[in-house]
ROKEMI-80054 format. One record per residue (C-alpha): residue in three letters; x, y, z. Coordinates in steps of 0.1 Angstrom, whole numbers, padded with zeros to 4 digits, always signed. Each point is the difference from the previous one (the first is absolute). Layout:
ROKEMI-80054
AlaXYZ;...
end
This chain:
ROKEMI-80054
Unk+1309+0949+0850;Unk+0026-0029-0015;Unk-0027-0025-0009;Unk-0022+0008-0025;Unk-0038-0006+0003;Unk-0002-0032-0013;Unk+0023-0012+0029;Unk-0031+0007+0018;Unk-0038-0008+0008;Unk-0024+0024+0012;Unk-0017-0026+0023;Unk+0035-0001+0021;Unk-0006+0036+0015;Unk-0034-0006+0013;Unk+0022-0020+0031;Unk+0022+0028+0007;Unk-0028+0021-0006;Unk-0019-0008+0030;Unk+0026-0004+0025;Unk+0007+0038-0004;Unk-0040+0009-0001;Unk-0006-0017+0030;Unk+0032+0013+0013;Unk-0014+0036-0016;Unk-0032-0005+0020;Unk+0009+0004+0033;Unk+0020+0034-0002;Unk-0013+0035-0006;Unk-0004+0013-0038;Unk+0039+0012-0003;Unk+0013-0028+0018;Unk-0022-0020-0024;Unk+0018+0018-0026;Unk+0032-0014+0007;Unk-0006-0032+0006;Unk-0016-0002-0039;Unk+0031+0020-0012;Unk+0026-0022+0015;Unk-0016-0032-0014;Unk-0004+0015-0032;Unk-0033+0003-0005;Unk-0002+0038-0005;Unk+0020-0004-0030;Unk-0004-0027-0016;Unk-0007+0015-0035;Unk+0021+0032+0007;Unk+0031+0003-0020;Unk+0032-0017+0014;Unk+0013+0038-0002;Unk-0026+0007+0025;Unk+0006-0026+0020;Unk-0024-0024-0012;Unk-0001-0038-0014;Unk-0009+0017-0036;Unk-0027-0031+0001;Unk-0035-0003-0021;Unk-0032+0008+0010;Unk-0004-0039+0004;Unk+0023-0001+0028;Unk-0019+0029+0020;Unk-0036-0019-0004;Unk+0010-0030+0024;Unk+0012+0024+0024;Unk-0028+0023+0000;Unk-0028-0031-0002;Unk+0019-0011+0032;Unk-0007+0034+0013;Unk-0035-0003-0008;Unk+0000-0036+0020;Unk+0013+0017+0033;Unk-0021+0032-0005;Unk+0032+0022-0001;Unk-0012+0034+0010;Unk+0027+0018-0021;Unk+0003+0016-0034;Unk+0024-0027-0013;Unk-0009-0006-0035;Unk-0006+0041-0007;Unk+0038+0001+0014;Unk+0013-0027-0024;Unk-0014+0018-0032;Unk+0009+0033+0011;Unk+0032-0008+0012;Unk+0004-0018-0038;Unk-0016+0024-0019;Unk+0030+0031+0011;Unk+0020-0018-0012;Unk+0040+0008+0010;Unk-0012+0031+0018;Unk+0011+0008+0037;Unk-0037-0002+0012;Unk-0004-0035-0010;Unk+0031-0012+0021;Unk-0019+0015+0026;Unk-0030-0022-0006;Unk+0022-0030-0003;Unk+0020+0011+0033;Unk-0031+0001+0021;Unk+0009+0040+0005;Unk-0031+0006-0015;Unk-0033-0010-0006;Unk-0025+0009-0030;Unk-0035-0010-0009;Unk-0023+0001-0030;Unk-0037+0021-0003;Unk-0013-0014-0026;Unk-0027+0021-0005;Unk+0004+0040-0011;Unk+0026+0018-0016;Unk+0023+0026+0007;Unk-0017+0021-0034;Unk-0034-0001+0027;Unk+0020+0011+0028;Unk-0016-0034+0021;Unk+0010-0033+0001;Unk-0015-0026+0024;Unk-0002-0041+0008;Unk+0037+0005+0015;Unk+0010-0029+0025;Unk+0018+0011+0033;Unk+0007+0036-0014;Unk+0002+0017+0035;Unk+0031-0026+0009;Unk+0016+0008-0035;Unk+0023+0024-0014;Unk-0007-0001-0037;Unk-0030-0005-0020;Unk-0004-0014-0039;Unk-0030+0020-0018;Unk-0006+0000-0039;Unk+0009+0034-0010;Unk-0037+0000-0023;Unk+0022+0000-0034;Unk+0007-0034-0003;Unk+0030+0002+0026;Unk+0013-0002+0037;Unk+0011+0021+0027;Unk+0014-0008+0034;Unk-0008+0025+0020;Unk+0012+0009+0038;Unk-0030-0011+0024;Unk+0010+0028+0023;Unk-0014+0027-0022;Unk-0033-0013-0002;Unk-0033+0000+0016;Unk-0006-0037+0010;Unk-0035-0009+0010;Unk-0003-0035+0012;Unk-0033-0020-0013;Unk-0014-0027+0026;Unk-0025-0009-0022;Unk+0010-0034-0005;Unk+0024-0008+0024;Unk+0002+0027+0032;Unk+0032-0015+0015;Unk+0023+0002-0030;Unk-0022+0025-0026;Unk+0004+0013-0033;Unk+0012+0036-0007;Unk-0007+0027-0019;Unk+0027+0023-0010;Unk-0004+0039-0007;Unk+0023+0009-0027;Unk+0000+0040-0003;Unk+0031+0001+0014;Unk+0016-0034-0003;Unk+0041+0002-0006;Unk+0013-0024-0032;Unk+0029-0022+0012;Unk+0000-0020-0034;Unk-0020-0001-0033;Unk-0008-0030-0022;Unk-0006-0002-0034;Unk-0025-0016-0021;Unk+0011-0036-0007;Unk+0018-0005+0032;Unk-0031+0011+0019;Unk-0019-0021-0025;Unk+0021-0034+0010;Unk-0002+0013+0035;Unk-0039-0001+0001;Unk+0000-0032-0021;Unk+0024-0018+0029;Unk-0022+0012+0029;Unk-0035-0021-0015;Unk+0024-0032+0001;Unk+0010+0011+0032;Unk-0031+0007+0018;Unk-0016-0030-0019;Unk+0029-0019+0015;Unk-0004+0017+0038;Unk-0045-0007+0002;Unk+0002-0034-0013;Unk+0029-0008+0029;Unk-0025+0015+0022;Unk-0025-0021-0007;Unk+0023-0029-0004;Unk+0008+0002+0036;Unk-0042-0001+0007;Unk-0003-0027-0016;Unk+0026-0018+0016;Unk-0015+0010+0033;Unk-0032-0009-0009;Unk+0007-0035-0015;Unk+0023-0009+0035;Unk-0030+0017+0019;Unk-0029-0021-0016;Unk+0017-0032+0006;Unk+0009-0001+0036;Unk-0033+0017+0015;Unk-0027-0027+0006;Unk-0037+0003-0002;Unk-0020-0027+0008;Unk+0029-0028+0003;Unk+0015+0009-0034;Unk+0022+0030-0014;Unk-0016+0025-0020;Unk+0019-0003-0029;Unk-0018-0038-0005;Unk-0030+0022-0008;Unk-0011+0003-0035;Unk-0010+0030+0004;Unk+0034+0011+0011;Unk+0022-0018-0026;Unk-0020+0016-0027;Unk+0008+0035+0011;Unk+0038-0008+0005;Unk+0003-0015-0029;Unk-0015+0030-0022;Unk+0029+0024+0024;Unk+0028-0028-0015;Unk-0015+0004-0030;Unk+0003+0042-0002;Unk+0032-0002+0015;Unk+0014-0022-0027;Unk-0013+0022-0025;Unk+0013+0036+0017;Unk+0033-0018-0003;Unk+0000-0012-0034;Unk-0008+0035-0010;Unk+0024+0013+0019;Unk+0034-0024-0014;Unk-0019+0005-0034;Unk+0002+0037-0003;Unk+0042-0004+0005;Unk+0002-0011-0025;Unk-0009+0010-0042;Unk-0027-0013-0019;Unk+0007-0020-0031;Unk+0009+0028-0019;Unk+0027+0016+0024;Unk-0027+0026+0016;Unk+0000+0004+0029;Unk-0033-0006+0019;Unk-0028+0025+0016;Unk+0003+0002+0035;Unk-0034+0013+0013;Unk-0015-0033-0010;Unk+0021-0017+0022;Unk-0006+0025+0028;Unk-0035+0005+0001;Unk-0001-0038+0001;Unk+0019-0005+0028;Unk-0016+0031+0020;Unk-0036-0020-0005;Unk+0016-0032+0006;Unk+0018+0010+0033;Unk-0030+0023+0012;Unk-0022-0034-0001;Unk+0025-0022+0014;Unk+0004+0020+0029;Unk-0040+0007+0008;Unk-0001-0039-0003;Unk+0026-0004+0026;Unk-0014+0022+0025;Unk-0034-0019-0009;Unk+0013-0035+0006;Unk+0017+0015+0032;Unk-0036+0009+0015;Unk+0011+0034-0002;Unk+0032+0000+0020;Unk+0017+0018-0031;Unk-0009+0029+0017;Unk+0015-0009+0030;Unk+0043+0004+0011;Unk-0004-0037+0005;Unk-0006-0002-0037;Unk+0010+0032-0011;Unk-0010-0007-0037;Unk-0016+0033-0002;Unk+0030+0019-0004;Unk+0012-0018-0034;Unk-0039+0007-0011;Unk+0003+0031+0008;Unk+0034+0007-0021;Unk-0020-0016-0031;Unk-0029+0019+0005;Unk+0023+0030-0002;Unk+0020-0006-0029;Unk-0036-0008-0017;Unk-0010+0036+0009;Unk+0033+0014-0015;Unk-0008-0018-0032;Unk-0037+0015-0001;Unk-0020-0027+0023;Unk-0007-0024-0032;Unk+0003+0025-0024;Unk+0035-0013-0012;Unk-0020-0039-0007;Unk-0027+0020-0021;Unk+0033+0019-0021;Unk+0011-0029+0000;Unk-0031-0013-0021;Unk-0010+0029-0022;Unk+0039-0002-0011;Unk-0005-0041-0012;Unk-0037+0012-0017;Unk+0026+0029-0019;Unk+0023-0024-0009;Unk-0020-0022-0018;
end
């Protein structure tokens, strides 16, 4: 690009950002694919030799909390750090271009031969694993097994992948994989608490134009009480969030998984809430919250199911 960053705000993509989402929506998964390319979204952190912005990770997080809003049923933010962490190779301009479409399992390893906890692996062509050394691999998703996982959500599940065979496109090293892991906790952080920003939304409209007994619901107590504590949760996944961006007071950088695990519990209750104070029509199209509780529930899993809050802890109870 010809501007630098600080010609820029984050906050200014989320518009443009949800044009091409809800444009992205109503297409199939490659025609999705092109409509994120060509408004930049698929490379937004990619090099400019890639075809990329060559942006920060802060400019991806409003784009991919807006994609948590609309309940985007793509793997957009594992296509914006992959597409950034190859760097000036071929196979990221094909991220960037739309050609191609690559997603993350976040559980497994190459080393173990199985890798699972892969979004929409059966509609992509590449896959991100660690290698079990520390490292990456991109491998080609047409030389593995893929067996899909409806556990948590039957109508876009999970995958696990069966390695034996798998074909290496590209390997990472270390460090870059490192960064690349760091970037996807912000990320996801950024995607559940959207989610659950658009429940709340929903909810607070909801309460306050349907009338019981001559007055709106949300002029009960009761009600205000329990909205107020999702506000409050919200505030503080996003604090957490804009705080890990940015170093501590001695030019650290911040742990991430604090600020994840937060946001995971934090969205996870705001949603259940929502579908409460709906009377249960989250689980209905009419209110189709269920789907964005069902995309937290499964990142939770990836991380362990609460075992990343309680790492989380024993880490603080090391450190001092």
């Amino acid at each position: 690009m010809t501007m630098s960053d600080n010609d820029l705000k984050p906050e200014e993509f989320a518009q443009a950002a949800a044009e091409a989402i809800t444009d992205a929506q109503t297409r199939d998964f490659r025609g999705a694919a092109q409509v994120l390319a060509h408004a930049g979204l698929c490379g937004v952190c990619a090099l400019e030799d890639a075809g990329g912005l060559a942006l920060g990770i802060e400019f991806a997080l409003p784009i991919v909390a807006e994609a948590g809003k609309l309940r985007l049923q793509w793997p957009l933010f594992e296509t914006i750090l992959i597409a950034k962490a190859l760097g000036d190779s071929p196979l990221a301009a094909e991220l960037v271009g739309g050609e191609r479409m690559a997603t993350w399992a976040l559980q497994g390893s190459l080393q173990d031969k199985l890798a699972g906890h892969a979004r929409y692996a059966k509609d992509c062509d590449w896959v991100l694993v660690a290698d079990g050394q520390g490292g990456g691999a991109l491998l080609d998703l047409s030389s593995v097994e893929i067996q899909s996982d409806e556990a948590l959500d039957p109508e876009h599940p999970q995958s696990w992948l069966t390695l034996d065979s798998a074909k290496v496109l590209a390997e990472l090293d270390v460090a870059t994989f490192a960064a690349l892991l760091r970037d996807s906790h912000i990320l996801i952080a950024g995607f559940v608490n959207g989610a659950a920003e658009a429940a709340l939304a929903t909810t607070a409209a909801y309460m306050s134009t349907r009338v019981q007994f001559g007055r709106p619901l949300s002029a009960k107590q009761a009600v205000r009480h329990l909205l107020a504590r999702m506000r409050l949760l919200q505030e503080a996944s996003n604090a957490g969030i804009q705080r890990v961006l940015a170093t501590d007071e001695y030019g650290s950088v911040r742990r991430t998984q604090p600020v994840l695990a937060n946001a995971l519990v934090n969205a996870a209750f705001v949603l259940e809430k929502s579908i409460h104070l709906h009377g249960g029509m989250g689980f209905t199209w009419e209110v189709p919250l269920h789907y964005a509780l069902r995309e937290v529930r499964k990142f939770d899993a990836a991380f362990g199911s609460g075992s990343l809050a309680q790492q989380v802890g024993r880490d603080f109870i090391k450190s001092v």
